[in-house]
C-alpha positions in Angstrom: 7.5 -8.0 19.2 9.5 -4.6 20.0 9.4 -3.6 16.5 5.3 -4.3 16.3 5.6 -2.1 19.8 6.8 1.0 18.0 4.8 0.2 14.9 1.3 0.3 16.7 2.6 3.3 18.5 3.3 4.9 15.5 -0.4 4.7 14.3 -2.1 5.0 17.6 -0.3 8.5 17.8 -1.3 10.0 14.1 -4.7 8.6 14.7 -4.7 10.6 18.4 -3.5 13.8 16.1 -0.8 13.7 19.2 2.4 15.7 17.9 4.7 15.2 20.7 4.1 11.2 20.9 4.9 10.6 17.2 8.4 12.7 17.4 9.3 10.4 20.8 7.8 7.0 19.3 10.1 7.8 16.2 13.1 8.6 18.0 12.6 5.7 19.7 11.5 3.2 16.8 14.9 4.4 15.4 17.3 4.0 18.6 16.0 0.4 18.4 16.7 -0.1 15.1 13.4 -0.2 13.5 13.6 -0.5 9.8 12.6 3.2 8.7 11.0 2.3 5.8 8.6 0.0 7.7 8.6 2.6 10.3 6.4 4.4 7.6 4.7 1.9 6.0 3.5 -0.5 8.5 3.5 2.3 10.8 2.5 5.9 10.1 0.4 4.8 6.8 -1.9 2.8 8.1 -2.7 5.4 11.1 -3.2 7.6 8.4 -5.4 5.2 6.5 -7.8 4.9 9.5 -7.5 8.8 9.7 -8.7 9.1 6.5 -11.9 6.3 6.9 -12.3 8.6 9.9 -13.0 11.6 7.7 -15.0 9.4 5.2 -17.6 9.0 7.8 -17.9 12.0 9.2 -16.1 11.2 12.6 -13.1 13.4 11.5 -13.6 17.0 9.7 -11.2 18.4 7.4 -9.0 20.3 10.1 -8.4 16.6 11.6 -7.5 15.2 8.5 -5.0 18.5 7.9 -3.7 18.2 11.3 -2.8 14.5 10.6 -1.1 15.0 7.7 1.0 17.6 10.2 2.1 14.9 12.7 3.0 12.4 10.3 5.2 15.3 8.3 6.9 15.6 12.3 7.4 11.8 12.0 9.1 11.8 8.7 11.2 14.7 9.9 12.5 12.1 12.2 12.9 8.9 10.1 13.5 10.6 7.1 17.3 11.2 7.4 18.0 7.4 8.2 16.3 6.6 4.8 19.0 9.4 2.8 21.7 7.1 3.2 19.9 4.3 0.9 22.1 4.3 -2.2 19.4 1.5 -4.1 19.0 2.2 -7.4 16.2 4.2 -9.1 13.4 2.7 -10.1 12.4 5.3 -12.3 10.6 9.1 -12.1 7.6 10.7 -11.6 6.4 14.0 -11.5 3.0 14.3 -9.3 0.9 17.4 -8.6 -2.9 18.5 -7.2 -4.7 19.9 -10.5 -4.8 23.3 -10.4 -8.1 24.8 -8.0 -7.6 22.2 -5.6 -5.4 23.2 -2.7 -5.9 19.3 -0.7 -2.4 17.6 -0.7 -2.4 15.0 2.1 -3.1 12.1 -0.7 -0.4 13.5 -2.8 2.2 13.7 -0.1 1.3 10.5 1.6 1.7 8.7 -2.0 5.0 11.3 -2.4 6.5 9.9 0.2 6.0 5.8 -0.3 7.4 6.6 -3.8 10.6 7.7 -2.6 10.9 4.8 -0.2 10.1 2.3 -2.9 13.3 4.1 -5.1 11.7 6.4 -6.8 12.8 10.1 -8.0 9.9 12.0 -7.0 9.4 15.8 -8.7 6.5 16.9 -6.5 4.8 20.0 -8.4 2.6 21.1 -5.1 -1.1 21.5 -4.8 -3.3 24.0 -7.1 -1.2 23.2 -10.0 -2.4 24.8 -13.6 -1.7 22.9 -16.5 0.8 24.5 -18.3 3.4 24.1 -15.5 2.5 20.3 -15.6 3.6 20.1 -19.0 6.1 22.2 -19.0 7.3 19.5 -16.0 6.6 16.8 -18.1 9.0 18.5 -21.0 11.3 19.3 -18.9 12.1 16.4 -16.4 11.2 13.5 -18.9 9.4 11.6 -16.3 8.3 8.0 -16.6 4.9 8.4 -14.5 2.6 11.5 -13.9 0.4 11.2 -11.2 -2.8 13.7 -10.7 -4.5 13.8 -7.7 -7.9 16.0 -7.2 -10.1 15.4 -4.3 -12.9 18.0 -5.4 -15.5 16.7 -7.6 -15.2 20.0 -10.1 -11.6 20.3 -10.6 -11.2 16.3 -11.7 -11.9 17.5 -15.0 -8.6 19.4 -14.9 -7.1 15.7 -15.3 -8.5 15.2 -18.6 -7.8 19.0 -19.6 -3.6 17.8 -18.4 -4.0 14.3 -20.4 -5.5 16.0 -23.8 -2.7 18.7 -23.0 0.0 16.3 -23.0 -1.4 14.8 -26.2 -0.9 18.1 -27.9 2.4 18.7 -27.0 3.3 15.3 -28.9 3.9 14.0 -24.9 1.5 11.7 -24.2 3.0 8.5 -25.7 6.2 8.8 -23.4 4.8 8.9 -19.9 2.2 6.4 -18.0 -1.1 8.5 -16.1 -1.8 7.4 -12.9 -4.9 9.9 -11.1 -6.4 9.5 -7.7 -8.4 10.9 -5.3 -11.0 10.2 -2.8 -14.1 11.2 -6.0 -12.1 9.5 -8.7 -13.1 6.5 -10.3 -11.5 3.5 -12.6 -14.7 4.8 -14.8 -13.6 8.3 -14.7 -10.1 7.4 -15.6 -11.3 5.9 -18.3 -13.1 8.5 -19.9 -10.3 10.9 -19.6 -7.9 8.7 -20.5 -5.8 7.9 -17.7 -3.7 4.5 -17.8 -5.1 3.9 -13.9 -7.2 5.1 -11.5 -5.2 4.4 -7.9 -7.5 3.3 -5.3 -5.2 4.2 -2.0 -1.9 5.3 -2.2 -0.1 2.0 -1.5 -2.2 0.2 -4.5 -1.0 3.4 -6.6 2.6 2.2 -5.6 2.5 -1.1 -6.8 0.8 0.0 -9.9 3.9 2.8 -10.3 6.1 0.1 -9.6 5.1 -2.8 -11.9 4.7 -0.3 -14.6 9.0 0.6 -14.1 9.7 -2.9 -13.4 11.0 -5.3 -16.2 9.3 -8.6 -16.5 11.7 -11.0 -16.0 12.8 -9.4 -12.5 9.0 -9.1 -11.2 
């Protein structure tokens, strides 16, 4: 009952866009022993889940969405350094960026972050990345997984232009495509030929995850 205390807290407070409460709710999740990794999960995420439905229907504008990726960052400063210590094994790597012209990260750094929980090495590229310093990524850092993320209707086609890139450089074969993004679509993903079209960043997780996973342990 404590723990779902902290947890509610946790969401209430990025939902409220409320800075100081999420820095004291996460020191004190933590004093108490609160798993950090649920701290964030069953916590922060789904505040920022609602944040986000908020901003789908027009009850939240862009500079409340922004804002809310800005207290949960404050959270993570928190929790973050009681998750450094966790020596589990790798699950794999991915490299993940915002195509290049689109300068909206939140997505990105909210599906950033539950890949490093879940034990993956994550080489975040930024936002407004152009396509040559993807591949040069993917040359260079031999991920398993690239993720794209867009959430402007006319730079998505700047995740095809990356995919028929990779194929060029003889790349494409070696590394799984995952794209999201609030406009993107299975259908979309399709036609560029992405390997999966993530529909919120926890289902692009388990996607990431069962693609790294072998068989027999799933």
């Amino acid at each position: 009952m404590v723990k779902e205390k902290y947890l509610a807290s946790l969401k209430k407070s990025i939902i409220n866009l409320d800075f100081n409460a999420v820095v004291e709710v996460a020191k004190a999740a933590m004093d108490a022993g609160v798993d950090p990794h649920i701290a964030i999960t069953d916590g922060m995420v789904p505040g920022m889940t609602i944040v986000g439905e908020k901003f789908e229907s027009g009850e939240y504008f862009l500079s409340e969405l922004v804002v809310a990726g800005e207290v949960m960052n404050e959270g993570l400063k928190v929790i973050n350094p009681y998750i450094k210590g966790d020596s589990a094994k790798r699950l794999g790597k991915v490299v993940i960026a915002t195509v290049e012209g689109d300068n909206h990260d939140l997505g990105k750094n909210i599906v950033t972050t539950l890949l490093e929980i879940h034990g993956f090495e994550v080489v975040d590229l930024g936002k407004d990345v152009p396509t040559d310093k993807i591949i040069d990524a993917v040359k260079e850092r031999k991920p398993d997984i690239l993720g794209l993320s867009a959430l402007l209707t006319v730079t998505m086609p700047k995740m095809g232009e990356a995919i028929e890139a990779l194929k060029v450089a003889g790349l494409r074969k070696r590394v799984k495509v995952i794209i999201g993004g609030s406009p993107v679509t299975s259908e979309f993903a399709e036609s560029v030929g992405a390997d999966h079209c993530a529909v919120n960043a926890a289902e692009g997780v388990r996607k990431c995850t069962e693609w790294v996973t072998p068989r027999e342990v799933r």
